[in-house]
C-alpha positions, -999 to +999 in steps of 0.1 A: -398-281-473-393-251-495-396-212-489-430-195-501-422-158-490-402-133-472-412-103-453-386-083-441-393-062-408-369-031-406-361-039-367-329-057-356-326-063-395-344-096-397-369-108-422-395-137-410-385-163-436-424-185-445-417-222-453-439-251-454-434-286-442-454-316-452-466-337-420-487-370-423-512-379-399-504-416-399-502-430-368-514-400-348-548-399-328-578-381-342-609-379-316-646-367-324-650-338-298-686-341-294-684-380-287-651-387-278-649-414-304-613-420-313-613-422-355-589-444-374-566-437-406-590-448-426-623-430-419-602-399-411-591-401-447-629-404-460-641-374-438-608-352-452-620-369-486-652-351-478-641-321-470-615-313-500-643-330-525-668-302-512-644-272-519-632-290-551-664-290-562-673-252-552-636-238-566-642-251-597-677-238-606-663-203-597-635-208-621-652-226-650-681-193-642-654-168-645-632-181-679-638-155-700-621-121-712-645-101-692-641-114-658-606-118-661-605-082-675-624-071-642-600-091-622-571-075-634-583-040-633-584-042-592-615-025-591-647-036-575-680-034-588-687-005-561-652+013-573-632+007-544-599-011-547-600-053-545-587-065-515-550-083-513-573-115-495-589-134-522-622-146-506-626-109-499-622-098-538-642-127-550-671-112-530-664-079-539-669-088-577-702-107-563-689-140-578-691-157-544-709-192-540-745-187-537-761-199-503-797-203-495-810-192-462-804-222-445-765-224-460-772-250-488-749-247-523-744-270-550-720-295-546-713-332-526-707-359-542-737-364-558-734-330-571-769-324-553-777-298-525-755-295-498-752-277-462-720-259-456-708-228-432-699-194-446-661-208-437-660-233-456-673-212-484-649-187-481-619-214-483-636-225-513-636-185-526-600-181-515-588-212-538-603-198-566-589-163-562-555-173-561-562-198-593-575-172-615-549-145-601-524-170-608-537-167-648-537-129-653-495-132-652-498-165-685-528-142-696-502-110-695-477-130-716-503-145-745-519-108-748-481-091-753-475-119-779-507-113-798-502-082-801-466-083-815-474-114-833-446-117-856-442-126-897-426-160-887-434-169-852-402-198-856-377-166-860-382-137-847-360-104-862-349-083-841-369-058-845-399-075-830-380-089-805-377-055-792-409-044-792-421-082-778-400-075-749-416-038-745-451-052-741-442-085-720-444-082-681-416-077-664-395-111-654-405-133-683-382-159-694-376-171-728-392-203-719-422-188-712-423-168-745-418-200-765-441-219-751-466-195-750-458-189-785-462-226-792-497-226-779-509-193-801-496-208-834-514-242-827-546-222-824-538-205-854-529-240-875-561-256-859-590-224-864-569-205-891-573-169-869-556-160-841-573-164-806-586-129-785-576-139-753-560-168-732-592-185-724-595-196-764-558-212-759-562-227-726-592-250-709-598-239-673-576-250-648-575-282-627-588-276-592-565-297-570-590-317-537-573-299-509-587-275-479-572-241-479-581-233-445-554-203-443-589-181-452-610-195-422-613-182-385-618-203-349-651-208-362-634-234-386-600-241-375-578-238-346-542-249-342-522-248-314-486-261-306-484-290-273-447-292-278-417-282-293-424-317-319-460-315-315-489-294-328-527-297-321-551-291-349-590-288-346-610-284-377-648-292-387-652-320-410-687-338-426-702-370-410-710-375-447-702-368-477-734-350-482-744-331-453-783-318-449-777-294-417-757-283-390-757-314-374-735-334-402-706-316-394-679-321-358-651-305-347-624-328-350-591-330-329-562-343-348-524-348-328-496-340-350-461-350-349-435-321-366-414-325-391-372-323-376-370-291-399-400-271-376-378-253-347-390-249-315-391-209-322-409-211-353-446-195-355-473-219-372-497-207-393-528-221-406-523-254-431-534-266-457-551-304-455-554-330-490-555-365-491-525-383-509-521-420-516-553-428-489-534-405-458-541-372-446-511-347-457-508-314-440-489-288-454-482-264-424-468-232-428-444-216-404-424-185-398-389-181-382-370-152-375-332-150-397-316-125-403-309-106-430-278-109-460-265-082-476-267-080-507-234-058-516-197-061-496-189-091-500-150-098-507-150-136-501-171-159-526-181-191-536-184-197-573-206-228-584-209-249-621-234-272-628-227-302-648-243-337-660-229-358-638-206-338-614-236-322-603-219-290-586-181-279-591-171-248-569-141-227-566-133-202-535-127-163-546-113-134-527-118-096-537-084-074-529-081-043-542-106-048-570-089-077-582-101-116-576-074-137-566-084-176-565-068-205-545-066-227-575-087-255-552-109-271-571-146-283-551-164-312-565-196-332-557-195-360-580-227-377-579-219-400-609-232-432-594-262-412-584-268-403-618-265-435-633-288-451-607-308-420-620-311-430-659-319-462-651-348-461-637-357-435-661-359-464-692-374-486-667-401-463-665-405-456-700-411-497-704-439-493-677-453-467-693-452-480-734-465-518-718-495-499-697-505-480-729-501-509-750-525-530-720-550-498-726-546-498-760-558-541-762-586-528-737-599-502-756-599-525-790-620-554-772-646-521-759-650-514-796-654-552-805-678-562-781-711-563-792-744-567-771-755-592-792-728-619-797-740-652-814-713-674-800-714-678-764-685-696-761-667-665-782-678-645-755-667-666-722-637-661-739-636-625-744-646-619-708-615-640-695-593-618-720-607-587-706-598-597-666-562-607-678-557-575-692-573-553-667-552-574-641-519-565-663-529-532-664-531-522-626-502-543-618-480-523-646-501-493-636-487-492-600-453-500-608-450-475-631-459-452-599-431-469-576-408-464-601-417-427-605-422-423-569-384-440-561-373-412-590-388-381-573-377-391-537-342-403-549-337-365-571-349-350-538-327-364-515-297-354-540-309-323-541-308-313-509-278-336-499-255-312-529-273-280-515-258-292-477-227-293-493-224-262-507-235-244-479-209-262-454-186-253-480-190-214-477-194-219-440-155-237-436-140-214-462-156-179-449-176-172-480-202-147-475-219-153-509-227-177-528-229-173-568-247-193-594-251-195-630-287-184-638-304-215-662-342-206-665-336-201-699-316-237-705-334-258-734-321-289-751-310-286-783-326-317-799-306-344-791-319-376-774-293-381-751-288-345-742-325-343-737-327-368-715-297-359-692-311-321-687-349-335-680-334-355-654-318-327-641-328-314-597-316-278-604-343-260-598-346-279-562-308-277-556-315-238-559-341-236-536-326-259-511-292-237-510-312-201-509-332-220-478-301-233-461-284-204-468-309-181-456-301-193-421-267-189-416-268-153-431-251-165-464-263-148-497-272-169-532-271-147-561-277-160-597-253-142-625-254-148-663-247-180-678-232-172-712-195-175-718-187-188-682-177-222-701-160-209-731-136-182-725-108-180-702-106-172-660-070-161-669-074-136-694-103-117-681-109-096-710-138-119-723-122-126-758-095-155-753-115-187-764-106-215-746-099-244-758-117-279-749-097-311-748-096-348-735-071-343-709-038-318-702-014-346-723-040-349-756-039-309-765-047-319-803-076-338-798-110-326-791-130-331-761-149-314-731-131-323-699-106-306-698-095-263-706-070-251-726-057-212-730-039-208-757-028-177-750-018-178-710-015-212-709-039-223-686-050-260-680-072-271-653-108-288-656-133-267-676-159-272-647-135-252-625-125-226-646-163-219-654-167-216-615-142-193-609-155-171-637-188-171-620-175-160-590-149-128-606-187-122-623-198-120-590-177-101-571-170-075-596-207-070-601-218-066-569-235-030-576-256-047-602-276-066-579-316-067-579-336-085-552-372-093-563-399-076-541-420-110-542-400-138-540-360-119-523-345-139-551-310-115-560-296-112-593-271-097-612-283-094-651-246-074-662-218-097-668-190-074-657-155-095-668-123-094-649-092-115-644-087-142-621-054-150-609-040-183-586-023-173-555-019-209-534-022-210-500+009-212-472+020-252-469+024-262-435+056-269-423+066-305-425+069-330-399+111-328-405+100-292-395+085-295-369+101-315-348+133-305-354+121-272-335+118-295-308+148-316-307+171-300-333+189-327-361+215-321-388+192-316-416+170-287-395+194-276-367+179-258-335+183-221-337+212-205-312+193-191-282+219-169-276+251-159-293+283-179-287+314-172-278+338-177-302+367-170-282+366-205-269+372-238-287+346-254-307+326-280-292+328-314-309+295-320-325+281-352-316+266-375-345+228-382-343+217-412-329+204-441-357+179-464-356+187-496-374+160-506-393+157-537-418+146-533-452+136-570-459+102-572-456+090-608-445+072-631-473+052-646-448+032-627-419+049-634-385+011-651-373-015-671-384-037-646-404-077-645-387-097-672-399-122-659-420-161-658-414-170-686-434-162-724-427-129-739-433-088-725-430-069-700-454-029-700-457-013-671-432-005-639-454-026-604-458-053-602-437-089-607-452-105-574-463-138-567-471-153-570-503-166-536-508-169-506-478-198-509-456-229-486-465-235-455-447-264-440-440-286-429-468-305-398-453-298-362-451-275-365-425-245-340-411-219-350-388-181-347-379-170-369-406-183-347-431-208-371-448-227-361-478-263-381-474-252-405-499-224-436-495-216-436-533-210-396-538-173-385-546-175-347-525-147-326-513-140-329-482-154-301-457-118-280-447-117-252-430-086-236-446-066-203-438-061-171-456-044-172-489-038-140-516-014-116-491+020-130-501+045-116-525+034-121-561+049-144-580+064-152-615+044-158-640+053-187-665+073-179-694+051-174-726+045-209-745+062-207-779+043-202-812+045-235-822+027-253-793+002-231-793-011-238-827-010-279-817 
């Protein structure tokens, strides 16, 4: 599940948040209306098969009709051939333009499976011409960025001066990454190696896009689709699907009734809109959209905040920050989720898939060398027989390694997604216990590996992106705010100092200050030592805080940012211990260490009473060799001597899903994760000493 858009609604200050959840028809009931036959998995997956083939097949002639400068030109002008303004629906501008999918009289277009005549409604069509609008809108933004860099193209497109950086950035859209400008770059210039002249437009760099088999229906009417709710876990959708794959008439097509079963993450109050249906691995998926009411979090006035580092294998480190007075005061309590194991488990079946994937292309590789050997006319029969039993063995080798290699990428995407969200639970139970308001993170679009393998492959196995957008969802509903603030420097200079100059210094650990390494941070100059990861994160969040006014939401997607790194000190104030258990119960009983307070004044005219010594418990400190009784017997056959009892081997494994409960789980039995601890206030005491400056001489060490 993941958030597609936001519109905000200006009454009672609540925005319907969109998301869409994934369900799978498997196991539910689909009935033919007409005849009241009830249809299986499997021919309900050949009739959506059907379905998404016909709409592949009409979405992609409209985009492979339309891939050229002219068209796109037209589309991106917004202007009809009549003069009036394109309409925001898509099936609406494609008609407009007059590049809809021509219909006879009797409804017939090209298409099927067969590629031949078929019969479809003017529905259907328009889901068809609604795919394709959003496809070749979706190009104008890449075809925005490959014109800018044309037209700046620069002497040496590896280095750009600064000079033409400035005026590249004048001409690109607003919101481009530099990602997006290298890549794009990288694309122009192998045009320009390959023709010798630089392409005109982005259709001479790119091939028309891939139309995915799936049935926007979001552009139909009841004609086509209906979807009601039976439940507050249950949903009801009819749709028209082919008897065929390629219908003739009216008759080929049925309205279909398909029962549903939400997803956990649907509420009861949400509002579902029309899905989206595709076939995936042989079952009918169904992405359904739905809208739920949250409310709305400000983006400004915030004085309580939690700051968050990403790492390589201490996935998120996090630090709690308080604004007073225009200065951030931090509690020195350092928030980790360690998901080390995780990771691990992680690389592994990276280089297992990489074997898969060099033995299947080697298979392909054999297969494609017999192809080219094999002659019709072979003079040896017996040469042949043997060629033949080759060519089975290796196409048998080749589906076996073919579909392993998708298990293993499969158990890689689901195992990164369940991290993913597990960390972004976390976080957001963090800021819930701690009374953070915000939530800030460094802003990595622009992260690229710098060319070394092992680097390379720990930040392409990174879930970022998807820890993002599972905090800004989760956070979204308890009125929580995730702003992104620059990245640069947060790691490298000091929390202490503030002023953005002091250089920390990176070592091995607090006792190994001459010796270089990455763990742990080292000020020179105030002397601070703590872990590097928590100093970054408490940078982050002084960024945060003391940038507030630079915020910028994005009118299309509400993601906030602040692009101003405004610096600013951060200094420790620890929170108020509670008092001990001496402490305590001598308030209730009263001993010689922690005497009861006088509840009223004596008189001291009188004698003094004789103070009574406190009664003593004799204990023994001999502790017995032997246990006092037999130990258990273990679970196994046979007797043990008596002595410690039998423990287990290793802890029993939790459960494995996203869960959240009172013992503050984190999804996963092997993650290392601050514990969830709703502390008190901290910062309002007296101020305190600071340490005496470190001499000259251990500073240069």
């Amino acid at each position: 599940m993941m958030m597609r858009r936001v519109r905000v609604s200006g009454e009672g200050r609540l925005r319907m948040a969109a998301f869409v959840a994934t369900a799978t028809c498997t196991g539910h009931r689909a009935v033919v209306e007409a005849t009241g036959q009830v249809l299986g998995e499997r021919v309900l997956g050949e009739r959506v098969a059907w379905l998404t083939a016909l709409m592949q097949a009409m979405t992609a002639d409209i985009v492979a009709g339309r891939w050229n400068a002219r068209d796109l030109g037209l589309l991106a002008a917004g202007v009809g051939v009549d003069g009036r303004v394109l309409p925001a629906k898509g099936w609406m501008a494609i008609r407009r333009l007059g590049w809809g999918c021509a219909a006879g009289a009797t409804g017939e277009v090209s298409g099927g499976v067969s590629g031949g005549r078929v019969y479809v409604s003017d529905r259907v069509r328009r889901c068809a011409e609604e795919q394709a609008a959003r496809m070749l809108r979706a190009v104008l933004h890449r075809r925005g960025i490959v014109t800018a860099i044309l037209a700046t193209w620069p002497a040496d497109p590896r280095r750009r001066s600064e000079v033409e950086w400035k005026a590249l950035r004048a001409a690109l859209p607003e919101g481009v990454t530099a990602a997006e400008i290298r890549n794009r770059t990288r694309q122009v210039r192998a045009v320009l190696e390959r023709d010798g002249v630089l392409p005109g437009d982005i259709t001479e760099v790119e091939q028309p896009p891939r139309v995915a088999p799936q049935a926007v229906l979001a552009a139909a009417d009841r004609q086509l689709v209906t979807l009601t709710r039976t439940g507050d876990i249950g949903a009801l959708l009819r749709v028209q699907l082919p008897l065929k794959a390629s219908p003739a008439c009216r008759k080929d097509w049925a309205w279909h009734a398909i029962a549903i079963t939400l997803p956990p993450t649907v509420s009861a109050q949400a509002a579902l809109c029309t899905p989206t249906v595709r076939l995936s691995g042989g079952r009918v998926r169904i992405d359904l959209p739905f809208q739920t009411p949250i409310p709305v979090a400000p983006a400004t006035g915030h004085t309580v905040a939690l700051g968050l580092d990403w790492g390589v294998n201490t996935l998120l480190t996090g630090a709690i920050a308080r604004l007073r007075d225009g200065r951030v005061v931090s509690d020195g309590r350092m928030l980790r989720y360690d998901a080390t194991v995780i990771s691990a488990k992680l690389h592994r079946l990276r280089g297992r898939r990489e074997q898969l994937a060099v033995k299947r292309d080697h298979c392909a590789a054999l297969l494609s060398g017999l192809d080219a050997a094999d002659t019709p006319d072979t003079p040896d029969a017996d040469a042949g027989d043997a060629g033949d039993d080759r060519r089975v063995a290796l196409e048998r080798r080749h589906r076996v390694l073919a579909v392993e290699h998708e298990r293993v990428c499969a158990r890689i995407r689901h195992l990164n997604k369940a991290l993913a969200w597990s960390a972004a639970r976390w976080a957001v139970d963090q800021a819930l216990a701690l009374g953070a308001s915000v939530i800030y993170l460094e802003d990595l679009a622009t992260l690229e590996a710098r060319g070394v393998r092992r680097g390379n492959a720990a930040l392409s196995g990174q879930v970022r992106g998807t820890v993002i957008e599972a905090i800004r969802h989760l956070a979204a509903k308890e009125r929580i705010a995730v702003v992104t603030v620059p990245a640069r420097g947060t790691s490298r200079f000091c929390p202490r100092c503030g002023d953005g100059t002091s250089v920390l210094r990176h070592v091995p650990a607090p006792d190994r200050l001459g010796e270089r390494g990455w763990k742990w941070a080292y000020c020179p100059i105030c002397g601070l030592s703590c872990d590097r990861d928590q100093a970054a994160a408490e940078r982050i969040a002084a960024r945060g805080l003391l940038g507030q006014k630079h915020t910028r939401t994005d009118r299309v997607s509400g993601v906030r940012s602040i692009a101003v790194a405004v610096e600013g000190n951060v200094a420790r104030a620890r929170r108020r211990r509670k008092p001990t258990r001496a402490a305590r119960r001598a308030r209730r009983t009263g001993t010689d260490l922690h005497p009861r307070p006088p509840a009223r004044a004596r008189d001291t005219a009188g004698p003094t009473p004789k103070r009574r010594p406190a009664r003593r418990i004799k204990t023994f400190s001999r502790v017995p060799d032997r246990r006092t009784v037999p130990a258990p017997f273990p679970a196994r056959s046979g007797q043990r001597p008596a002595g410690q009892a039998p423990q287990a081997a290793r802890p029993p494994a939790g459960r494995t899903g996203l869960v959240r409960d009172p013992q503050q789980r984190t999804g996963f039995h092997r993650v290392a994760a601050t514990s969830v601890l709703p502390l008190g206030g901290y910062g309002g005491g007296p101020a305190r000493p600071r340490p005496p400056e470190m001499p000259e001489i251990l500073r240069q060490t």
